[in-house]
N, CA, C and O of each residue as an XYZ file, in Angstrom:
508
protein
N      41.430     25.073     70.705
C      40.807     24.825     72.003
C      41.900     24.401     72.980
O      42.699     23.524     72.651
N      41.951     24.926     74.028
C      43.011     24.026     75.250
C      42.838     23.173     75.950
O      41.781     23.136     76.581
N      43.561     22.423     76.064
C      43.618     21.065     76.462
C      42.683     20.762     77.806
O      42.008     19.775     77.513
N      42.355     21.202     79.180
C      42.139     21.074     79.781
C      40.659     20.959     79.284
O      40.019     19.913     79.387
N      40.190     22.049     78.768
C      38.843     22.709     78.197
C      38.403     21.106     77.128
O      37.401     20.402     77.257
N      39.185     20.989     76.446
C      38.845     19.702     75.710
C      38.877     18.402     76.382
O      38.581     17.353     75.809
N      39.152     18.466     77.310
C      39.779     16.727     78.021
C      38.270     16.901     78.950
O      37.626     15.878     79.181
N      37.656     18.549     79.568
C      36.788     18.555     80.451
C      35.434     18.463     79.818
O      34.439     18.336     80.532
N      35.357     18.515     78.676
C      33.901     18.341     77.392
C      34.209     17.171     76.652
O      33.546     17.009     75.627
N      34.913     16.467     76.886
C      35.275     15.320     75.903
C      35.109     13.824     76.349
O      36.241     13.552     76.751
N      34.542     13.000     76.464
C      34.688     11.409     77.173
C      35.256     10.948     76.261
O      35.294     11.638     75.242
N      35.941      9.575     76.251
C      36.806      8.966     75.187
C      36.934      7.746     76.023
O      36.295      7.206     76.926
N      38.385      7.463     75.126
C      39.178      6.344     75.665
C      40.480      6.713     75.655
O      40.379      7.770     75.033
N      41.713      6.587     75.917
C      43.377      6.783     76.568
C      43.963      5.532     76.220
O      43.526      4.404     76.449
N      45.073      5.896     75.601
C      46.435      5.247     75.864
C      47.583      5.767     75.866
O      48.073      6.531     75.035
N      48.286      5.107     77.373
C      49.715      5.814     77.541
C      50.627      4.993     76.858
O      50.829      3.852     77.272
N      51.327      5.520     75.653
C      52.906      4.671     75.315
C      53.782      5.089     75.995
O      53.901      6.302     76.166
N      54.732      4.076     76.631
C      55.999      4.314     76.963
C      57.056      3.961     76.526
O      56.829      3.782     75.329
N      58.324      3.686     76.758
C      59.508      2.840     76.665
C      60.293      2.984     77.061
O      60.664      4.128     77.319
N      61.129      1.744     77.389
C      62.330      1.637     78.695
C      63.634      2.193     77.681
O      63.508      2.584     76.520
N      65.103      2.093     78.593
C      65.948      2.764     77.971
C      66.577      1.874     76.283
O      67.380      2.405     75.516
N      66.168      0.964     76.144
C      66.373     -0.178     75.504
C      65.116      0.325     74.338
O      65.574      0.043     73.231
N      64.349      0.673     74.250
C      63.311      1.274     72.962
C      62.256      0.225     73.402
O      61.388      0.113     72.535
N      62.023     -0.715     74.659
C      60.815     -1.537     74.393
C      59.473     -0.918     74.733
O      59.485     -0.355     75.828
N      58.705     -0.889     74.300
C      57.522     -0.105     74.307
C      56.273     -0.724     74.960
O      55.742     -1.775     74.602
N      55.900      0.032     75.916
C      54.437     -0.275     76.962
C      53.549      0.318     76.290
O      53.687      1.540     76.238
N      52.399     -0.258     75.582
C      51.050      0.711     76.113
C      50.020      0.433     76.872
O      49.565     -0.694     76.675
N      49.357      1.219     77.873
C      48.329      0.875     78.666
C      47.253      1.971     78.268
O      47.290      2.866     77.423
N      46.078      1.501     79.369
C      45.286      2.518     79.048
C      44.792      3.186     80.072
O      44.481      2.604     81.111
N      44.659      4.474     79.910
C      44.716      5.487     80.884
C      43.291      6.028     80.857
O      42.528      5.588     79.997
N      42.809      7.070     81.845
C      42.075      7.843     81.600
C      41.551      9.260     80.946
O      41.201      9.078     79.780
N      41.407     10.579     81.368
C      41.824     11.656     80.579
C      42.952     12.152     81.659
O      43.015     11.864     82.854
N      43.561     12.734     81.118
C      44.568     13.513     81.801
C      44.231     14.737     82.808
O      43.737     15.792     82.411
N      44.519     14.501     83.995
C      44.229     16.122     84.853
C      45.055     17.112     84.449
O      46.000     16.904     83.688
N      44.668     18.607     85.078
C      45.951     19.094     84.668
C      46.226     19.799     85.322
O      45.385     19.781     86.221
N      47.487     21.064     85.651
C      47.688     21.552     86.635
C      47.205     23.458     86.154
O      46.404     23.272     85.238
N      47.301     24.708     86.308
C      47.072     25.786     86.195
C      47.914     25.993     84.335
O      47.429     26.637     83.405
N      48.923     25.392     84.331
C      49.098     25.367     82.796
C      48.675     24.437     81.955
O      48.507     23.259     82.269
N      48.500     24.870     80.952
C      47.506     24.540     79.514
C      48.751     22.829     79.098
O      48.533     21.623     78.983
N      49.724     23.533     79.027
C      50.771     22.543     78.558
C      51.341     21.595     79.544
O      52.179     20.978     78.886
N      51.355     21.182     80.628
C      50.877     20.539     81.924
C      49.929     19.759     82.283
O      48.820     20.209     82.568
N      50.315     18.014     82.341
C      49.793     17.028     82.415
C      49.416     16.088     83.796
O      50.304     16.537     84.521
N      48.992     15.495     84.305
C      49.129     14.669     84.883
C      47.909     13.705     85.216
O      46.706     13.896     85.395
N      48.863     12.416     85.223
C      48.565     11.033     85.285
C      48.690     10.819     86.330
O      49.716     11.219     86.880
N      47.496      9.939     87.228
C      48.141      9.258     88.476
C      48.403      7.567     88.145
O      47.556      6.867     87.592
N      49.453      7.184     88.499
C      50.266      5.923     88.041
C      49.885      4.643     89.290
O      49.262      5.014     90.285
N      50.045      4.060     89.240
C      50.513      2.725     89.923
C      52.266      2.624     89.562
O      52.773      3.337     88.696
N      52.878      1.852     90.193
C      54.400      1.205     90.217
C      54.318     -0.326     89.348
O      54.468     -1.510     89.651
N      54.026      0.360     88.243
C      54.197     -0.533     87.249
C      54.778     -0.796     85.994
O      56.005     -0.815     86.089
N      54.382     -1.000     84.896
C      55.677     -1.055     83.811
C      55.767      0.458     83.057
O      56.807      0.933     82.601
N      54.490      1.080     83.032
C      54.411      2.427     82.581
C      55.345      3.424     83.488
O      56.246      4.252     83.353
N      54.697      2.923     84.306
C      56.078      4.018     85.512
C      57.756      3.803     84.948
O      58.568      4.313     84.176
N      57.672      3.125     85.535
C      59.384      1.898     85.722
C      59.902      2.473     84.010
O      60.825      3.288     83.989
N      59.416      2.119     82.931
C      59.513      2.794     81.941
C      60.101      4.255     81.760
O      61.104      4.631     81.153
N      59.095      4.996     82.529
C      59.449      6.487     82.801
C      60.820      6.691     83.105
O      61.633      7.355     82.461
N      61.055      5.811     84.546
C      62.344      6.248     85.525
C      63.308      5.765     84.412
O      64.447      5.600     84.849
N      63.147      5.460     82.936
C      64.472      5.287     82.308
C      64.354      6.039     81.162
O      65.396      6.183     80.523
N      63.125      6.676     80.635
C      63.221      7.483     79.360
C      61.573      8.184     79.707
O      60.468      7.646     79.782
N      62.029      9.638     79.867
C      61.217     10.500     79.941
C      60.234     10.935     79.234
O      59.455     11.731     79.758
N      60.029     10.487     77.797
C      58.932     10.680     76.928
C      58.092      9.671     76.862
O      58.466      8.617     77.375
N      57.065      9.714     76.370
C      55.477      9.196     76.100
C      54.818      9.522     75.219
O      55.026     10.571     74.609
N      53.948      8.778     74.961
C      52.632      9.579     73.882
C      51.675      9.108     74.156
O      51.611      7.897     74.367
N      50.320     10.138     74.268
C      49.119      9.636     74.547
C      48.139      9.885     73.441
O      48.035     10.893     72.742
N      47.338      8.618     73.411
C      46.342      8.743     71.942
C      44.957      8.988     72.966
O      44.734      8.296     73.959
N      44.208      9.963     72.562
C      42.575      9.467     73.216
C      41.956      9.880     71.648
O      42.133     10.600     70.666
N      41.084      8.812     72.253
C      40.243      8.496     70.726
C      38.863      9.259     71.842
O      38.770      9.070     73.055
N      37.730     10.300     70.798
C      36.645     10.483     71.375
C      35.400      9.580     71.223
O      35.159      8.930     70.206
N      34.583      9.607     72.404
C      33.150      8.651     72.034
C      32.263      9.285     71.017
O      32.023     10.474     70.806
N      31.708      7.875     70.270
C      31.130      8.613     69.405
C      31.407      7.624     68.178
O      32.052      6.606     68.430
N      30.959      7.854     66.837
C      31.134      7.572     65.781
C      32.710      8.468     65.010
O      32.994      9.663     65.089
N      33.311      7.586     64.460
C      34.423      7.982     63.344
C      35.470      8.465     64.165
O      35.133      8.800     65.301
N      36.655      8.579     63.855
C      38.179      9.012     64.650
C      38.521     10.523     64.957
O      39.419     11.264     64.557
N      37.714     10.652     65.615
C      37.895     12.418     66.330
C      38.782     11.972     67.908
O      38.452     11.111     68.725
N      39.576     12.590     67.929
C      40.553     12.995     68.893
C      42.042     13.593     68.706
O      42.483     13.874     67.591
N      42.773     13.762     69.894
C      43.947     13.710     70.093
C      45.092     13.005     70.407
O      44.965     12.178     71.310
N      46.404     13.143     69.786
C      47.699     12.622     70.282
C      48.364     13.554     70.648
O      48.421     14.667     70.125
N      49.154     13.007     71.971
C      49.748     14.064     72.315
C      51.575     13.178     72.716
O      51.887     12.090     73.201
N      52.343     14.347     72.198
C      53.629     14.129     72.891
C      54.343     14.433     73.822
O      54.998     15.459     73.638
N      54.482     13.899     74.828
C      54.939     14.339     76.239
C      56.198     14.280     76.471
O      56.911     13.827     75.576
N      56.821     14.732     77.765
C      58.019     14.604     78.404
C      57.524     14.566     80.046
O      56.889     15.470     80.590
N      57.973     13.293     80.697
C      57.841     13.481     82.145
C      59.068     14.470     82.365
O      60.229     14.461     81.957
N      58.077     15.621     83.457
C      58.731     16.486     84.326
C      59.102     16.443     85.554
O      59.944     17.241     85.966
N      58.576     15.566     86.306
C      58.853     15.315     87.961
C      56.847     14.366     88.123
O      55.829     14.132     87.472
N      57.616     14.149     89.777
C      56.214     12.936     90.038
C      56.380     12.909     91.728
O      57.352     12.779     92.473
N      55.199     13.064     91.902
C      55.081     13.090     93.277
C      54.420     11.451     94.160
O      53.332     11.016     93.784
N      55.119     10.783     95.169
C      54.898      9.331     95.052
C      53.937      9.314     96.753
O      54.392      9.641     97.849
N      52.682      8.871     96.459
C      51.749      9.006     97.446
C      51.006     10.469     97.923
O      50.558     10.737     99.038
N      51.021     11.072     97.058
C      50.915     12.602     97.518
C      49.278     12.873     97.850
O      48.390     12.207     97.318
N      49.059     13.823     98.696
C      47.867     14.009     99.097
C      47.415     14.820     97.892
O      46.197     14.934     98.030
N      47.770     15.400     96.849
C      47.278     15.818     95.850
C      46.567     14.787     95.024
O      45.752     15.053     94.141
N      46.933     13.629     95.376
C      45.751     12.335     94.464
C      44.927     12.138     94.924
O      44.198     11.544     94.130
N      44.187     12.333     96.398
C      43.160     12.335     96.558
C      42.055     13.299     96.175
O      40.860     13.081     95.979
N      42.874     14.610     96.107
C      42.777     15.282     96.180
C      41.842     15.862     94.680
O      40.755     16.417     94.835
N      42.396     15.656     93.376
C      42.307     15.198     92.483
C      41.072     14.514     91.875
O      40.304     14.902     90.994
N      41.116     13.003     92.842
C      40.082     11.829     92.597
C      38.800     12.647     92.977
O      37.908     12.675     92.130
N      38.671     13.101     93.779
C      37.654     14.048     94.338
C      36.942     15.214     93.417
O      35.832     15.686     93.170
N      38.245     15.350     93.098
C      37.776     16.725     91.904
C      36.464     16.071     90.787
O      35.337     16.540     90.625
N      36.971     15.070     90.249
C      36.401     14.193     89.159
C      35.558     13.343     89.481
O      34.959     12.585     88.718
N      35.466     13.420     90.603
C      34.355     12.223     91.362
C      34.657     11.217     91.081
O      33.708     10.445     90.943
N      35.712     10.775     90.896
C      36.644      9.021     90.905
C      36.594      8.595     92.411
O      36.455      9.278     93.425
N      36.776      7.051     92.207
C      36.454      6.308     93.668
C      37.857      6.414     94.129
O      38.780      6.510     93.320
N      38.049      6.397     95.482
C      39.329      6.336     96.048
C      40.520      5.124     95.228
O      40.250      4.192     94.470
N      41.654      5.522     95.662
C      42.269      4.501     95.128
C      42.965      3.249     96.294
O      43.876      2.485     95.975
N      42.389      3.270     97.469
C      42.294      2.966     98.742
C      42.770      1.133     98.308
O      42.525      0.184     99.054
N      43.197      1.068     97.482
C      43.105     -0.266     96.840
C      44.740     -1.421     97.281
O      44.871     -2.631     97.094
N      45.995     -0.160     98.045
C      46.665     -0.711     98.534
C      47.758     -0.325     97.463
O      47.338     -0.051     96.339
N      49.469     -0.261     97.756
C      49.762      0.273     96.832
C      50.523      1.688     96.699
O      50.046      2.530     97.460
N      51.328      2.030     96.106
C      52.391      3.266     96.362
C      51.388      3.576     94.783
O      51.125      2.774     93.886
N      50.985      5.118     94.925
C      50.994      5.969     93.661
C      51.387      6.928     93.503
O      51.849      7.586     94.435
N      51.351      7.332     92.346
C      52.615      8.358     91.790
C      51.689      9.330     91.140
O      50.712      9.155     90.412
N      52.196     10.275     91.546
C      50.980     11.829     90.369
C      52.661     12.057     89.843
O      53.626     12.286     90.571
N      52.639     11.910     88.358
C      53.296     12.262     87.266
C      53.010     13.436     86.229
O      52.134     13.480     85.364
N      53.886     14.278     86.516
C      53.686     15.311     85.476
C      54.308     15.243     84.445
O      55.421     14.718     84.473
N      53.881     15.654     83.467
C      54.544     15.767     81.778
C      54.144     16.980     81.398
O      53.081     17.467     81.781
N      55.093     17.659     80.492
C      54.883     18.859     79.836
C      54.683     18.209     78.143
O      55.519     17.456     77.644
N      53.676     18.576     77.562
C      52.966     18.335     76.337
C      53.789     19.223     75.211
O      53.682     20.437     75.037
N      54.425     18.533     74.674
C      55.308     18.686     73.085
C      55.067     19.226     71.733
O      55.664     19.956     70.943
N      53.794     18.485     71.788
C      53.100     18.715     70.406
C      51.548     17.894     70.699
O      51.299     17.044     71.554
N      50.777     18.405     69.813
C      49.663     18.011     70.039
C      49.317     17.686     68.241
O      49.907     18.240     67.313
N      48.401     16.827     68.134
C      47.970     16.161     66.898
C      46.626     15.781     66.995
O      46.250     15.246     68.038
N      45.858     15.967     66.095
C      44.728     14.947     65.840
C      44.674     13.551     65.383
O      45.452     13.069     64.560
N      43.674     12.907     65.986
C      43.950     11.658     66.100
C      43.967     10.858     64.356
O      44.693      9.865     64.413
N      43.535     11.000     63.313
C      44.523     10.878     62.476
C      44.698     11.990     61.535
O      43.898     12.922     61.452
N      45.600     11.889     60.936
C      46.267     13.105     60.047
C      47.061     13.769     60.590
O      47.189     13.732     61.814
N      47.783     14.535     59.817
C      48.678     15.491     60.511
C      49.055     16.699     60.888
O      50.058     17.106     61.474
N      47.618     17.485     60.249
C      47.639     18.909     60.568
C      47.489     19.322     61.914
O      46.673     18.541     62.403
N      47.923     20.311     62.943
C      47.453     20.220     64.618
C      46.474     21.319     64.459
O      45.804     21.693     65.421
């Protein structure tokens, strides 16, 4: 199934891991991932925070979403940030798509893209 197709039939829960150039490791929790016209093409809209700041020193991540529901059905995925656009009218743009509330909340944000590495189920190891 492709990713977009699964993230758009799927509710869950998200977490973004990160880590700075030093190996210390962030995780937060995210939502599902948007995506752009490719399958392997991610994006997160960020706040300027430790997940970001993280980024600007080591370009990989991993995201776990666990699905709703009973027992451990989901995905992990391994990323690489590709570029990030900081305040862009594409986040409203976006929020709209999904019917999310503005993010009018004050604040520099970032639409971050990542290209997706490998993909896994959420446990075991066959993809």
């Amino acid at each position: 199934m492709e990713l977009k197709k699964y993230f758009d039939e799927h509710a869950g829960f998200g977490v973004l891991a990160t880590a700075d150039a030093r190996g210390a490791v962030n995780a937060a929790v995210y939502g599902r991932p948007h995506f752009e016209e490719a399958d392997d093409v991610l994006l997160f809209i960020m706040r300027d925070r430790l997940s970001h700041a993280n980024l600007q020193e080591n370009p990989a991540a991993a995201y776990l979403f666990r699905e709703e529901g009973e027992g451990y059905r989901g995905k992990r995925l391994a990323l690489t940030k590709i570029g990030e656009e900081k305040d862009s009218p594409r986040i409203e743009e976006i929020r709209r798509r999904r019917h999310e509330g503005s993010g009018a909340d004050g604040g520099s944000k970032y639409l971050v893209r990542f290209r997706v590495d490998r993909i896994r189920p959420l446990v075991g190891e066959r993809e």
